[in-house]
N, C-alpha and C positions, 0 to 999 in steps of 0.2 A: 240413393233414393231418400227424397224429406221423411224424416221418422214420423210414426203414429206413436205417442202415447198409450203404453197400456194402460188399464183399471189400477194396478198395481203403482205406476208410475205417477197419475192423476188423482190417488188420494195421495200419496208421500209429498208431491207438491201442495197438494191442500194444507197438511198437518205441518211443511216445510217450505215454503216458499222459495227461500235459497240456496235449494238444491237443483240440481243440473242433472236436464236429461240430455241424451244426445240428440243433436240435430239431424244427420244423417245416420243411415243405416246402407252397408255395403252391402248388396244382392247381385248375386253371381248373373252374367250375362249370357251367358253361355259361348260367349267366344275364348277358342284356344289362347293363348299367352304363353310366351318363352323368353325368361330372363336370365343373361349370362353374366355373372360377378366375375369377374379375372381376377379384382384383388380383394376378394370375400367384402364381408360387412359387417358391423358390428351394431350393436342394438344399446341404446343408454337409457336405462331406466328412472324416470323423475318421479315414481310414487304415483300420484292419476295419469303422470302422462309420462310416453315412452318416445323416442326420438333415434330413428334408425339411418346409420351413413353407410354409403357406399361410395366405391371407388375403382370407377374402371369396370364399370355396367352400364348395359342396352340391352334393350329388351323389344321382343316381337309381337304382334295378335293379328289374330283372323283381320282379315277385308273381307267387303264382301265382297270382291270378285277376285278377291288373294288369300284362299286360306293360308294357314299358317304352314300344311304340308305340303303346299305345294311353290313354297321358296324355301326349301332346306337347303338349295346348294348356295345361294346368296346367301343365305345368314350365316353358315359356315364359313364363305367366302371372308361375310364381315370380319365373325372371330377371329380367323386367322390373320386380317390384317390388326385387328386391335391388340392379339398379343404380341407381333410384329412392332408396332407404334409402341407398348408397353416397356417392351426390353428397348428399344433407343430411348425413349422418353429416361429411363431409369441409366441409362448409360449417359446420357447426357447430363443428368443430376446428379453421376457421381465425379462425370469431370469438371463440372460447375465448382463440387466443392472441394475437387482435389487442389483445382487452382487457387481459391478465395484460402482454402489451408497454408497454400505454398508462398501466395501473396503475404498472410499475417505473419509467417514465418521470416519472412523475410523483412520485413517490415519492424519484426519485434527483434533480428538480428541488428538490423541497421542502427536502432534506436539502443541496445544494447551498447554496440561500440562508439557513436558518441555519447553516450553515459560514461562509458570507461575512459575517455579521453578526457573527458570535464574530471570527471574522478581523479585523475591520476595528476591532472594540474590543481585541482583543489588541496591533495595528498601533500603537493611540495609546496603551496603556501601555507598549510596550517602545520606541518614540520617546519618550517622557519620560523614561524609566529612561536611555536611550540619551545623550538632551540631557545631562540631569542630571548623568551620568557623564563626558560632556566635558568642561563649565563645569566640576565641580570640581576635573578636572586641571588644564585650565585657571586656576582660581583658586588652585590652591594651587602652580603653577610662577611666578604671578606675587607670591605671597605668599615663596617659595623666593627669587624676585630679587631682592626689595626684604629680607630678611633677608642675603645675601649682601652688601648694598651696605652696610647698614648695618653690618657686622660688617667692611670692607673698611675705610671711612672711619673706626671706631672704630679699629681696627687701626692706621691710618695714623698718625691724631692722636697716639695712643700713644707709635707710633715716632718722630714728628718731634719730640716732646716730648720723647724722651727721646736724641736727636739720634742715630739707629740707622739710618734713611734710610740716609745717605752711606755708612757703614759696613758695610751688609748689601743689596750690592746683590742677592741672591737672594730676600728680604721684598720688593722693589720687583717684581720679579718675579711673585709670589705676588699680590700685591692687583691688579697689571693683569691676572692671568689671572684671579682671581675680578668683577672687573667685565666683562669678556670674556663668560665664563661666564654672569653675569646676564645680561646680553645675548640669548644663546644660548635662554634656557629662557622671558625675557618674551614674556609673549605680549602686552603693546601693544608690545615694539615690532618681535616677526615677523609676528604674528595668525595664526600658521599652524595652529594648534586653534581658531581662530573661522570658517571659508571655509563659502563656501555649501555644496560638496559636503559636509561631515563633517555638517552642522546637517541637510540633507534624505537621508545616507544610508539607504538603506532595511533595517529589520531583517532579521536571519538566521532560520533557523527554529529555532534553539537561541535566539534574542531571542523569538521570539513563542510557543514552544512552555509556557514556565508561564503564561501567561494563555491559554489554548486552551479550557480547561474540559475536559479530554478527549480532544478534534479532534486529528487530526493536521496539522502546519500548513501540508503542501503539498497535503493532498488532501482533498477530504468524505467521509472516514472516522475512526473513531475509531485514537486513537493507541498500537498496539500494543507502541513501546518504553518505553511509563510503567509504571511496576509491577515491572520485574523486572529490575531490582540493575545495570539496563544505564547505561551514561554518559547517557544521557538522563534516566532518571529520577532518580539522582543530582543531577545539572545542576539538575531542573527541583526538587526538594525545596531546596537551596542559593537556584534563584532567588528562591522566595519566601520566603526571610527576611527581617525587616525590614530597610532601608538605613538604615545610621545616620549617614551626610553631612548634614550642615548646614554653609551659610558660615561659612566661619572654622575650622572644625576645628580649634579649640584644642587639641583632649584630645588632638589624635594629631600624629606629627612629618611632616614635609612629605616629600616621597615622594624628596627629591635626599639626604635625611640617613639614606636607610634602610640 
């Protein structure tokens, strides 16, 4: 029913202008009412206003030529089918999500094992990049010693030849710390860049991340730091330039003369 304004209400607006009365007012009708919640209701309170849900409710009232006691056996009838309709409804929503579970699982297996496959080919290019990379410091610190030595005993002949030896014992000096030196950097005679640990180290994810195709290298997902100007992508455009090592690397100077 449209509200009347009390005395009470009609001076508060006088003293308040924007303040709110209610516009309606709910006055009982006198007909019967029957409300049936199957899956309860809950009430949310907003401070002036309150906002109540339900779920899996119907509700009955008087006609006037159908009171409300005299269709008990229909509305009964109803409930019984809407808790009937209830449990399939809820039976049906859990094999929705058992499948869409069994779908992602499977989905997150698939994507899993080619990750693992990209993986495990990215694994054996950046062990070879890896190998290669050692041998040839390797080879060019033992190509470093035997230039050292050679350039030690030219040295020597030199001096003895020109009888400077005796004379310059700070030269005698110098070629025994350049053979020292050699020493130092051969690798036949430490082997300490040949051990088994360095030859089966296993790659980093900055080693496996340019051969990935995409992937990211610790996880079966795509790899969100390629592309955008960050140290990875960097890294991984750099990685895949060609290597231009070959035994003997004439064209370039040995890495103790840099």
């Amino acid at each position: 029913m449209p509200h009347v304004p009390t005395e009470a209400e009609q001076r508060a607006l006088r003293r308040s202008p924007w303040k709110q009365v209610p516009k309606f007012d709910s006055v009982p009708s006198g007909r019967l009412q029957l409300k049936i919640e199957r899956d309860g209701s809950h009430t949310v309170d907003l401070g002036r206003q309150s906002y109540r849900y339900e779920r899996n409710s119907d509700s009955w009232s008087d006609e006037k030529k159908k009171p409300l006691e005299r269709r008990l056996r229909v509305i009964a009838r109803a409930i019984k089918e809407g808790v009937v309709d209830d449990a399939d409804a809820l039976e049906r929503e859990k094999q929705r999500r058992t499948e869409e579970y069994e779908a992602y699982e499977r989905e997150r297996a698939a994507e899993r094992r080619a990750w693992e496959v990209v993986r495990e080919r990215a694994r054996a290019k950046a062990l070879l990049i890896q190998r290669e990379m050692i041998f040839a410091r390797t080879f060019e610190s033992w190509q470093g010693a035997q230039e050292l030595r050679d350039f030690a005993r030219q040295l020597e002949a030199e001096a003895t030849a020109k009888g400077l030896i005796e004379a310059r014992p700070r030269l005698q000096e110098w070629l025994e710390w350049a053979r020292t030196r050699a020493d130092e950097i051969d690798p036949i005679v430490t082997l300490q860049h040949l051990d088994d640990g360095v030859f089966d180290a296993e790659p980093s994810a900055d080693d496996l991340r340019p051969h990935m195709e995409g992937w990211d290298p610790s996880e079966p997902h795509k790899d969100y730091s390629i592309g955008r100007g960050g140290p990875h992508g960097e890294q991984t455009r750099q990685s895949t330039q060609p290597r231009a090592w070959h035994p003997g690397m004439r064209d370039q100077p040995s890495w103790w003369r840099r």
